[in-house]
N, CA, C and O of each residue as an XYZ file, in Angstrom:
324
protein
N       0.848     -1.161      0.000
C       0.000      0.000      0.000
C       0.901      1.233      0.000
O       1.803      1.509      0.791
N       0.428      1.960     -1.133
C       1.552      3.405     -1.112
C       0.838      4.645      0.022
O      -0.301      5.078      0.193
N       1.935      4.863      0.530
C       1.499      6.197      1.814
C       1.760      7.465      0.905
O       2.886      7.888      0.643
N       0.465      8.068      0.416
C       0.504      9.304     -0.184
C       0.343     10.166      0.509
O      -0.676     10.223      1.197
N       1.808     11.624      0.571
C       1.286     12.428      1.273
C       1.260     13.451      0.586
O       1.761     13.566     -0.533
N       0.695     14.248      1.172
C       1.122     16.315      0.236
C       0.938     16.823      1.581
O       0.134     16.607      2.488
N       2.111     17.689      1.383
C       2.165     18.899      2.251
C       2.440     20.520      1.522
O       2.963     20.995      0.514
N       1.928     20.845      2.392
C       1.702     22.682      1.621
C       2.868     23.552      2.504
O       3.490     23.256      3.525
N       2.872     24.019      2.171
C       3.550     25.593      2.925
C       3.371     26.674      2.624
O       3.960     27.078      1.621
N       2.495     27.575      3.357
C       1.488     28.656      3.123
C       2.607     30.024      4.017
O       3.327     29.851      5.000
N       2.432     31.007      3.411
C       2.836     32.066      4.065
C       1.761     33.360      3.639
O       1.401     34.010      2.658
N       1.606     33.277      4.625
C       0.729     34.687      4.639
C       1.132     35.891      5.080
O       1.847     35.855      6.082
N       0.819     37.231      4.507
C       1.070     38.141      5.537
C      -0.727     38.572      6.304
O      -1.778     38.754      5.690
N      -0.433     38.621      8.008
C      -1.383     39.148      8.713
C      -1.618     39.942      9.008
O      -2.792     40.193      9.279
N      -0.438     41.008      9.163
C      -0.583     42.552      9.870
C      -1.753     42.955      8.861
O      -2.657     43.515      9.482
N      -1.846     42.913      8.373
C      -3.121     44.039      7.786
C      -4.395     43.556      8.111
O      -5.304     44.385      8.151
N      -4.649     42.362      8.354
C      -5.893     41.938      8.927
C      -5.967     41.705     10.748
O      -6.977     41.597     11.444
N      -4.485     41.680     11.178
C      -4.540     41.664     12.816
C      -4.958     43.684     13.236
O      -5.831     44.196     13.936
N      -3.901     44.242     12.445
C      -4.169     45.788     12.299
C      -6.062     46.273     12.437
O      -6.531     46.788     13.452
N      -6.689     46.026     11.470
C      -7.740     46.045     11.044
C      -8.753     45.668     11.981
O      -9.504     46.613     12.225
N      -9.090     44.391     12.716
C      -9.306     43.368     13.816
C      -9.229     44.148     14.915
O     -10.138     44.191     15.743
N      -8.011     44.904     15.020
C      -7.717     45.614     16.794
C      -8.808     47.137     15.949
O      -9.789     47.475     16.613
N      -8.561     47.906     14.606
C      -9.189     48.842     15.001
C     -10.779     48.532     15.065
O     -11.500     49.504     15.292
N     -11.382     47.290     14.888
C     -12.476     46.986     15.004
C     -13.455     46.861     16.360
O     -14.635     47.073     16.640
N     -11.785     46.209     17.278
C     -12.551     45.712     18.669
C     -12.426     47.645     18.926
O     -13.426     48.155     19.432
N     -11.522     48.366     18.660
C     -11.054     49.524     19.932
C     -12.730     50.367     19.187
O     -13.331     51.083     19.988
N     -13.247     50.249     17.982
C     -14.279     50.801     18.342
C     -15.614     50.028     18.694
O     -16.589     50.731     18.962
N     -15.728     48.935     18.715
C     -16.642     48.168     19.444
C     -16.555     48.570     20.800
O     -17.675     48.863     21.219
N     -15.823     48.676     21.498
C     -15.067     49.412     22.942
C     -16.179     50.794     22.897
O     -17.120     51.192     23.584
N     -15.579     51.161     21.872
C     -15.961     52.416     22.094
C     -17.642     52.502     22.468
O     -18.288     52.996     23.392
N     -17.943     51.804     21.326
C     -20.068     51.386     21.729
C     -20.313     50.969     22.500
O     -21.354     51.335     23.046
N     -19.627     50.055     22.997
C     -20.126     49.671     24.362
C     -19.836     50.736     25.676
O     -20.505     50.507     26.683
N     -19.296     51.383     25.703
C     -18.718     52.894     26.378
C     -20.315     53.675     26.315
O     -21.218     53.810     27.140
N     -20.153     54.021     25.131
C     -21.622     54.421     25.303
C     -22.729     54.608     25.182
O     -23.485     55.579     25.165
N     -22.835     52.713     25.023
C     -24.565     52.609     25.625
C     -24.417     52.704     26.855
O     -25.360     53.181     27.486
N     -22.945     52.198     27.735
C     -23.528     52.193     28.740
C     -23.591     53.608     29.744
O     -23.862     53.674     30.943
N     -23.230     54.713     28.771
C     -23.235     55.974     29.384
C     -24.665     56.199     29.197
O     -25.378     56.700     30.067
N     -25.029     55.860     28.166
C     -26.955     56.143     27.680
C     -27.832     55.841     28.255
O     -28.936     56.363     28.411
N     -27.042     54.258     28.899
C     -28.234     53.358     29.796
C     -28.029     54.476     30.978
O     -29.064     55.048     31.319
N     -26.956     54.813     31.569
C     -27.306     55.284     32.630
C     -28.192     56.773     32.489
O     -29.310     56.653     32.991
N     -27.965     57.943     31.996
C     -28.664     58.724     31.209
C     -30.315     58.264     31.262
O     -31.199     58.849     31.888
N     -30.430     57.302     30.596
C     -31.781     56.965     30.597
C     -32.674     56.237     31.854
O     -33.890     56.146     32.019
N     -31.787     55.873     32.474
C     -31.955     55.622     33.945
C     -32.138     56.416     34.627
O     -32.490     55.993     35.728
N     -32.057     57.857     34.526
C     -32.542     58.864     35.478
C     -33.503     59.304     35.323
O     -34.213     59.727     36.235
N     -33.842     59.327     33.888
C     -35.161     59.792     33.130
C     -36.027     59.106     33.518
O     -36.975     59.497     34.198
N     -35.852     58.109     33.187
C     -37.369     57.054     33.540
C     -37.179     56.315     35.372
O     -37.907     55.391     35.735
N     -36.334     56.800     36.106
C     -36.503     56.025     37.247
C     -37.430     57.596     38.018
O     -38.052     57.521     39.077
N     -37.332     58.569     37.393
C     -37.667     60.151     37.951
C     -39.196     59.814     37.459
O     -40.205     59.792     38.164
N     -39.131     59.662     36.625
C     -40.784     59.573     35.876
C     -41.715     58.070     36.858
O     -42.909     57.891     37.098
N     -41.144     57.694     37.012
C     -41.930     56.554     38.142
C     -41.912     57.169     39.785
O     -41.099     57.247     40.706
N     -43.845     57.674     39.425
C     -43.655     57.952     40.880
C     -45.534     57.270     41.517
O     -46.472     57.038     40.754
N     -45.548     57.170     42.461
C     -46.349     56.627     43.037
C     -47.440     57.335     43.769
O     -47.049     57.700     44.877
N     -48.343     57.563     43.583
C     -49.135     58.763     44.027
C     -50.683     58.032     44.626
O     -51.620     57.794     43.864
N     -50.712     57.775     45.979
C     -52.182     57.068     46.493
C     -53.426     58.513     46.614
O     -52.979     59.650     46.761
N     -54.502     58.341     46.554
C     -55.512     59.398     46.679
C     -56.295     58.154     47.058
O     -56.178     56.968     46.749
N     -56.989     58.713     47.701
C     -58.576     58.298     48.053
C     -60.063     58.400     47.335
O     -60.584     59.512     47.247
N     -60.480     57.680     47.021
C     -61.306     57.550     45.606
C     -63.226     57.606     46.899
O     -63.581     57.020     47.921
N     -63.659     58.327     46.260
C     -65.170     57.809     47.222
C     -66.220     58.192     46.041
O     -66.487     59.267     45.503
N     -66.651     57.017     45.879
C     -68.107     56.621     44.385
C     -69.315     57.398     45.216
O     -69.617     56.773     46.233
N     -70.001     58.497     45.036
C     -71.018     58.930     45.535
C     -72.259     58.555     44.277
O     -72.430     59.312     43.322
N     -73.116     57.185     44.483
C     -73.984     56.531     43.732
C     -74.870     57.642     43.001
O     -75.291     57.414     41.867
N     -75.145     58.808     43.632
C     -76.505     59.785     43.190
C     -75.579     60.158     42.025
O     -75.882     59.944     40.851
N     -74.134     60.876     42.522
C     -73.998     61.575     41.289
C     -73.414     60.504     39.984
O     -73.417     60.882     38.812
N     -73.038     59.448     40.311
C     -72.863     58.708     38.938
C     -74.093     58.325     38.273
O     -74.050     58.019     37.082
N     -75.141     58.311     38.890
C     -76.487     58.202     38.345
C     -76.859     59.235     37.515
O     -77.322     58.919     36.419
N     -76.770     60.251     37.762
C     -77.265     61.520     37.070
C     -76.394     61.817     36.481
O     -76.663     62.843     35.856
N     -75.219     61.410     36.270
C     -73.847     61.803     34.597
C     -74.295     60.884     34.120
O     -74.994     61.122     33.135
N     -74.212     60.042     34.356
C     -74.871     58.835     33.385
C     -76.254     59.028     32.569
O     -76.258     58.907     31.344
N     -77.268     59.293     33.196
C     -78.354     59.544     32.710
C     -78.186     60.889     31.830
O     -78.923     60.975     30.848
N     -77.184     62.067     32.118
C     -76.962     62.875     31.414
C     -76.333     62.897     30.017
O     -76.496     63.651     29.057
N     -75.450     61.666     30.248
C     -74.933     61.626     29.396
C     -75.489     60.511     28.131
O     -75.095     60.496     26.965
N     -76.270     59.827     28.613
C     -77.283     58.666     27.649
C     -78.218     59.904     27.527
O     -78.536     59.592     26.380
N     -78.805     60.851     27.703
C     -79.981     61.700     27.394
C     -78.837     62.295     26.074
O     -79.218     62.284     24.903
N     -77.637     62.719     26.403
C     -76.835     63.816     24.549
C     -76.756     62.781     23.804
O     -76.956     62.993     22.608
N     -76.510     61.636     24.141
C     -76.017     60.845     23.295
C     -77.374     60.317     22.383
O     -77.178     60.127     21.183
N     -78.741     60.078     22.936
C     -80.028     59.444     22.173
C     -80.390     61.782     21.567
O     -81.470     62.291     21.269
N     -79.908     62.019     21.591
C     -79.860     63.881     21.329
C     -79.511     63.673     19.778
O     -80.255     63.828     18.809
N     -78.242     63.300     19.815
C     -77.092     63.425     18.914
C     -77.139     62.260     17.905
O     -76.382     62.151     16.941
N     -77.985     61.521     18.200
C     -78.214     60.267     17.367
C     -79.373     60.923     16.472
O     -79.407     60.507     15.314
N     -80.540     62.097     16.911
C     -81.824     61.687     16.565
C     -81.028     62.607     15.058
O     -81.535     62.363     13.963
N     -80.098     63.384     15.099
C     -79.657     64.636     14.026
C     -78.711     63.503     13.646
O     -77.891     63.661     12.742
C-alpha cells in the first residue's frame, strides 16, 4: 500500500488583517462605552418619571347616576340629528 502524502507551505502576511481586527474591537469598545453611558442617562429619566401617588377615591352613587343619565340623554340627542 503506497502512503501518499502532500504537504503545503502557506505564508501569509497578517498585519493588515490583525491591524484592522484591533481597530475593530477599539471601536466596538468604544459602543459599548456608550450605551452604557446612555443606559445610565436613561436611567434617570425614567426612574424620575416613576412615581407613586395614592388618593382616596369615594363613588357617591346619586352623582354617577345623574352623569350617566346625562350623558345617555346627549347621546339618544345626537343620534336623533
Amino acid at each position: 500500500m503506497a502512503n501518499n502524502k502532500l504537504k503545503i507551505n502557506i505564508d501569509a502576511d497578517t498585519s493588515e488583517a490583525l491591524k484592522q481586527m484591533k481597530e475593530v474591537t477599539e471601536a466596538a469598545n468604544e459602543c459599548v462605552a456608550a450605551l452604557e453611558k446612555l443606559e445610565k442617562v436613561m436611567g434617570r429619566f425614567t426612574n424620575k418619571g416613576e412615581m407613586l401617588i395614592q388618593f382616596d377615591v369615594v363613588l357617591d352613587g346619586r352623582t354617577i347616576a345623574e352623569r350617566t343619565n346625562k350623558l345617555t340623554r346627549e347621546e339618544i340627542r345626537a343620534k336623533q340629528f
